[in-house]
KOLTI-544277 format. One line per field, with one value per residue (C-alpha): residue in one letter; chain; z, x, y. Coordinates in nm, 3 decimals, always signed. Layout:
KOLTI-544277
code	A,... $
unit	A,... $
Z	Z,... $
X	X,... $
Y	Y,... $
end
This chain:
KOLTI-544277
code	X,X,X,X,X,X,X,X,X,X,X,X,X,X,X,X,X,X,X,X,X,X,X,X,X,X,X,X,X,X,X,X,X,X,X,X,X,X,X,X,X,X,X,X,X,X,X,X,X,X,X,X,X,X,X,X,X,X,X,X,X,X,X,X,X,X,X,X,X,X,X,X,X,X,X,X,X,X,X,X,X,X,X,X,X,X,X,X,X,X,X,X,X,X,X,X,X,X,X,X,X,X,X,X,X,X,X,X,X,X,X,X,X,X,X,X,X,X,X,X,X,X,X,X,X,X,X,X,X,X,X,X,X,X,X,X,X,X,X,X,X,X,X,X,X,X,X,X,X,X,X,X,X,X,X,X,X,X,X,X,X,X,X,X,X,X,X,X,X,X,X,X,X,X,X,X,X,X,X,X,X,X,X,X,X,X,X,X,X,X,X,X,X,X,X,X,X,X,X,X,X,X,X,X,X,X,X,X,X,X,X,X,X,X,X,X,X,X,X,X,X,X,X,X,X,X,X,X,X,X,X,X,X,X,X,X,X,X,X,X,X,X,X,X,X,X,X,X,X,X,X $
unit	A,A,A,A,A,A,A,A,A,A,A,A,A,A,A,A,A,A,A,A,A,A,A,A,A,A,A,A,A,A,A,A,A,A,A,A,A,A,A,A,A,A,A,A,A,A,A,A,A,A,A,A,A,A,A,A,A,A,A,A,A,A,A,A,A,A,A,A,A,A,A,A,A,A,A,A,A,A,A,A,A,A,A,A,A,A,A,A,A,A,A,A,A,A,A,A,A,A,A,A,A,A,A,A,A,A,A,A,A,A,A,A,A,A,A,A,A,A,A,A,A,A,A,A,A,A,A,A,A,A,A,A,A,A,A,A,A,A,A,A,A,A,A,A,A,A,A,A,A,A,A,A,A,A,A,A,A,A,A,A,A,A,A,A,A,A,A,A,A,A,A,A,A,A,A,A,A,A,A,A,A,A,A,A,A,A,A,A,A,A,A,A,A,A,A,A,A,A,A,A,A,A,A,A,A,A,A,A,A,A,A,A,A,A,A,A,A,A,A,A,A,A,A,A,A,A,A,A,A,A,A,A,A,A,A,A,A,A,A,A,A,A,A,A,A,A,A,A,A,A,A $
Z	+10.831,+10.525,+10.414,+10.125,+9.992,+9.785,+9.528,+9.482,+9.132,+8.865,+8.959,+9.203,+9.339,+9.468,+9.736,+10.097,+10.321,+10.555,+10.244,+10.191,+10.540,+10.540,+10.188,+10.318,+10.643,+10.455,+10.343,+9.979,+9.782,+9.518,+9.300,+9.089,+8.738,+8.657,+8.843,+8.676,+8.445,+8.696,+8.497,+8.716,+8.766,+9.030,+9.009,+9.134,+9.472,+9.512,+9.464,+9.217,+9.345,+9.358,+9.179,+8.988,+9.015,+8.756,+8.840,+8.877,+9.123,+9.360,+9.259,+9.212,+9.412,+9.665,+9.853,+9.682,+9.593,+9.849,+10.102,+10.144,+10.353,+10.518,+10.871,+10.916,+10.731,+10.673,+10.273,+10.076,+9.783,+9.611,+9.426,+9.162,+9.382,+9.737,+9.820,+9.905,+9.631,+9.368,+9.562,+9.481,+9.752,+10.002,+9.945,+9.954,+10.315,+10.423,+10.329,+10.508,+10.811,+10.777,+10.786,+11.111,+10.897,+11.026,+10.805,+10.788,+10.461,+10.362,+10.151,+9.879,+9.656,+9.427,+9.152,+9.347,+9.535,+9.252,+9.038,+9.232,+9.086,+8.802,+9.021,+9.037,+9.432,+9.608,+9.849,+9.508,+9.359,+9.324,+9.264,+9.091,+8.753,+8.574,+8.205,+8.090,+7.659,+7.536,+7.416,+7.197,+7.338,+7.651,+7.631,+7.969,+8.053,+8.461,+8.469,+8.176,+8.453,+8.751,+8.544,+8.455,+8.879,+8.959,+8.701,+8.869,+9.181,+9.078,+9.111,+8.913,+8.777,+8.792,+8.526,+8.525,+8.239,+8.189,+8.187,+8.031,+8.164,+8.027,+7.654,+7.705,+7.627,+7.801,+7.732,+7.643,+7.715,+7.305,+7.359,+7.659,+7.496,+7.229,+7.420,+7.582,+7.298,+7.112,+7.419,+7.439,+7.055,+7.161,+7.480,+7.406,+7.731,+7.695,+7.932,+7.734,+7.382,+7.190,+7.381,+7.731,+7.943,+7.984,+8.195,+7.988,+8.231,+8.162,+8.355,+8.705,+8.968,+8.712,+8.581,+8.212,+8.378,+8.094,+8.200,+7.868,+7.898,+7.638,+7.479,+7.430,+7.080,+7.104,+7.338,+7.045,+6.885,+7.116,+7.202,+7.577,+7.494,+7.722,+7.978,+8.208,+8.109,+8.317,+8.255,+8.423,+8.379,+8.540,+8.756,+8.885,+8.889,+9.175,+9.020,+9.151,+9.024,+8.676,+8.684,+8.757,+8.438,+8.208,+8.269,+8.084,+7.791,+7.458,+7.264 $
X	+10.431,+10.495,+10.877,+10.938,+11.282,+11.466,+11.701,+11.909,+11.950,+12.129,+12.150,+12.101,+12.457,+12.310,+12.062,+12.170,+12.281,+11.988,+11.761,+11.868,+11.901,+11.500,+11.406,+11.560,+11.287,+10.995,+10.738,+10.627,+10.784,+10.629,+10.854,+10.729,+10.938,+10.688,+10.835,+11.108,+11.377,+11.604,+11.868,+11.914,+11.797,+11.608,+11.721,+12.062,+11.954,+11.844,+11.455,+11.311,+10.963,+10.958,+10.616,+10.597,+10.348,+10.209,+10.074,+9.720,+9.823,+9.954,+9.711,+9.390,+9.391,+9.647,+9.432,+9.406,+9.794,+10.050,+9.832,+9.662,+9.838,+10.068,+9.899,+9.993,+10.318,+10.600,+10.591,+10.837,+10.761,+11.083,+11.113,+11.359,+11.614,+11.474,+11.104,+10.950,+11.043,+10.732,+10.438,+10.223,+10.435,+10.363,+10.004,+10.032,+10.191,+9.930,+9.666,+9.862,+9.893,+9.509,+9.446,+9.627,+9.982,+10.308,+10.547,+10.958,+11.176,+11.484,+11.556,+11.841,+12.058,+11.861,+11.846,+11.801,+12.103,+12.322,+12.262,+12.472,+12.749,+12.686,+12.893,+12.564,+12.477,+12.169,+12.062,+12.033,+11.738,+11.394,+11.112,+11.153,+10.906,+10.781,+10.787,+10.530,+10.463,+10.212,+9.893,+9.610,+9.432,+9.654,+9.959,+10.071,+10.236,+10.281,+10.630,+10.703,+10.555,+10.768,+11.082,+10.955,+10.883,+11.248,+11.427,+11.292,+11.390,+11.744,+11.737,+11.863,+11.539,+11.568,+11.367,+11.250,+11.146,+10.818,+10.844,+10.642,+10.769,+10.458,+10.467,+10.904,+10.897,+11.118,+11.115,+11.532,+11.682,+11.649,+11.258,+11.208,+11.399,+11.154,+10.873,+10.964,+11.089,+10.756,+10.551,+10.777,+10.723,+10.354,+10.365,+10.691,+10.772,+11.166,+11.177,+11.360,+11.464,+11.760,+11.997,+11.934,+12.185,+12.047,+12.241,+12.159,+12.211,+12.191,+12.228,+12.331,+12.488,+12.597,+12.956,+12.819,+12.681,+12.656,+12.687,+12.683,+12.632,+12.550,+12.277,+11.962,+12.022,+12.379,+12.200,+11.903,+12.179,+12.369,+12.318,+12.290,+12.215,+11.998,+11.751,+11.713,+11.778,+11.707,+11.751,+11.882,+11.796,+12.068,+11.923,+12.207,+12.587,+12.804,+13.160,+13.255,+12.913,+13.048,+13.402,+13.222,+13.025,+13.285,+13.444,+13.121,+13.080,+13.034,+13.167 $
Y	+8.839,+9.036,+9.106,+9.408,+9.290,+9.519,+9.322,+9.592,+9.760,+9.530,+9.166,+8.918,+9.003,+9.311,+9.172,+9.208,+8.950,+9.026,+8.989,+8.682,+8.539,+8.620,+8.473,+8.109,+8.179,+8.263,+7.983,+8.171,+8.443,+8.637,+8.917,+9.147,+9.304,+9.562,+9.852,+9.804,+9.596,+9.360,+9.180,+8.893,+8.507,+8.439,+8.059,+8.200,+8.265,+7.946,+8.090,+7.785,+7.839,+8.217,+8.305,+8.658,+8.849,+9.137,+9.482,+9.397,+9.094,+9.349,+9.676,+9.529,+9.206,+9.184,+9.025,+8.694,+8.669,+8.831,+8.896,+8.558,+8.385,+8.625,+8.610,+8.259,+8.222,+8.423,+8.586,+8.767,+9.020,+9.073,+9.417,+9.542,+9.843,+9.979,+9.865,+10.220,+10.387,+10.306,+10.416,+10.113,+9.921,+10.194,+10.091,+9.737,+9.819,+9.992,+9.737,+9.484,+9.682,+9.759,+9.362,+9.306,+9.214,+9.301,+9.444,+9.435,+9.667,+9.507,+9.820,+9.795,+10.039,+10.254,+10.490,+10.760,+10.756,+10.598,+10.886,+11.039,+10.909,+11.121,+11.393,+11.561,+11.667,+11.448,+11.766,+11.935,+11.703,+11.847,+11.643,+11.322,+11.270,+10.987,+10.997,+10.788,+10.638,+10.823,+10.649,+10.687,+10.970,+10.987,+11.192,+11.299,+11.619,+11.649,+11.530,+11.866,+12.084,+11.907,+12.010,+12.373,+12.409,+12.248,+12.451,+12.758,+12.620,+12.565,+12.251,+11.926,+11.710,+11.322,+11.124,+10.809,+10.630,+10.406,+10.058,+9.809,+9.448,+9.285,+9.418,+9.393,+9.774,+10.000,+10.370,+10.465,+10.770,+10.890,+10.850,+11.052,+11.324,+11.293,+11.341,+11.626,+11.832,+11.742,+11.897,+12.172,+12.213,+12.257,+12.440,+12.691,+12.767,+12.715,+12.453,+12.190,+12.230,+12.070,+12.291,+12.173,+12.036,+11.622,+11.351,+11.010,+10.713,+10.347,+10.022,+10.202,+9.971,+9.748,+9.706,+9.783,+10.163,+10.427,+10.788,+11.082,+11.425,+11.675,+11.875,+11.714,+11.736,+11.549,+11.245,+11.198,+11.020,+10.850,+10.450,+10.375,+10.034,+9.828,+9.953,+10.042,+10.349,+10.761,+11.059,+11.402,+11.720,+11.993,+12.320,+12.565,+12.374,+12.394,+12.445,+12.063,+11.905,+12.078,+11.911,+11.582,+11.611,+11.742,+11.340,+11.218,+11.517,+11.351,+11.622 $
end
């Protein structure tokens, strides 16, 4: 039996009863960071043997890890906010299901629903992008083009940033602004330039949560602290989503 436990999005205060209730069941539990940053201590749920996995134990050889033994004993994968939400977990489900493995979600709180608390509308979310460092011959571009198709849509664009658990780099909300105003320096299509209306968020679902909004300009300089850290990019306002926002206006 394989269990997909979302630990919720800050700390380990923010795992579910159930979740828990199954973790003191199960006879191994992996958990893996690289999805993204999780702020708590494993040792406080009472987890000292909890092994943690990288991305290649879980994308390239699930097999010999989490996998292994789950046919005869019951094993836990603990994941940083709601389980389904990074699609490399939706595979690892359905190579466990092609094995013969039965699968339970414990899903959790998550970014996408606790950006909500922006004041900005969850019906009124396109398609979520991915902004990713760019690399030495790699600079990607898709998540530019997943804006351009939302803002023509009307719709409000969330962001999230790339994480690098293994090399402790997480991309902030000054960086992916960055990026996009240096593609749109190259492509000129208007889509974002230091005018745009951004949503900077940091630390959701923590007590320490750090909403601004201004003009992509105003955010390059603002400090959101520690990640992790998203941003928001606005479509067409509904005239309450726009008194929600004026309570985090920097200027």
């Amino acid at each position: 039996m394989l269990y997909l436990i979302g630990l919720g999005l800050y700390d380990e205060k923010d795992i579910s009863i159930r979740g828990l209730e199954i973790l003191r069941e199960c006879d191994e539990i992996y958990a893996e960071f690289y999805t993204n940053r999780w702020c708590g201590n494993l040792k406080n749920l009472g987890l000292k043997k909890a092994r943690v996995l990288i991305r290649k134990d879980i994308e390239e050889n699930p097999g010999e890890n989490v996998l292994k033994n789950c046919k005869g004993k019951k094993v836990a994968l603990l994941v940083p906010g709601d389980p389904m939400i990074a699609t490399t977990h939706i595979d690892l489900v359905l190579r466990a299901e092609k094995l013969g493995v039965s699968v339970e979600i414990v899903h959790s709180s998550s970014v996408c629903s606790a950006i909500s608390e922006t004041g900005l509308q969850a019906y009124k979310f396109g398609k979520t992008a991915s902004i990713a460092f760019p690399e030495k011959d790699y600079f990607p571009e898709s998540f530019y083009n997943v804006l351009k198709e939302n803002l023509e849509l009307c719709l409000h664009t969330l962001m999230l940033l790339d994480v690098k658990s293994e090399e402790n780099r997480f991309m902030s909300v000054n960086q992916a602004i960055e990026i996009l105003l240096e593609i749109e320096d190259k492509r000129g299509d208007g889509v974002f330039t230091e005018k745009t209306r951004c949503v900077g968020c940091a630390r959701l679902g923590s007590r320490r949560r750090v909403i601004k909004e201004g003009s992509a300009h105003d955010l390059l300089n603002c400090d959101f602290g520690l990640p992790p850290h998203c941003l928001v990019v606005p479509g067409e306002l509904h005239f309450m989503e726009e008194e929600a926002l004026v309570r985090f206006r920097i200027f």
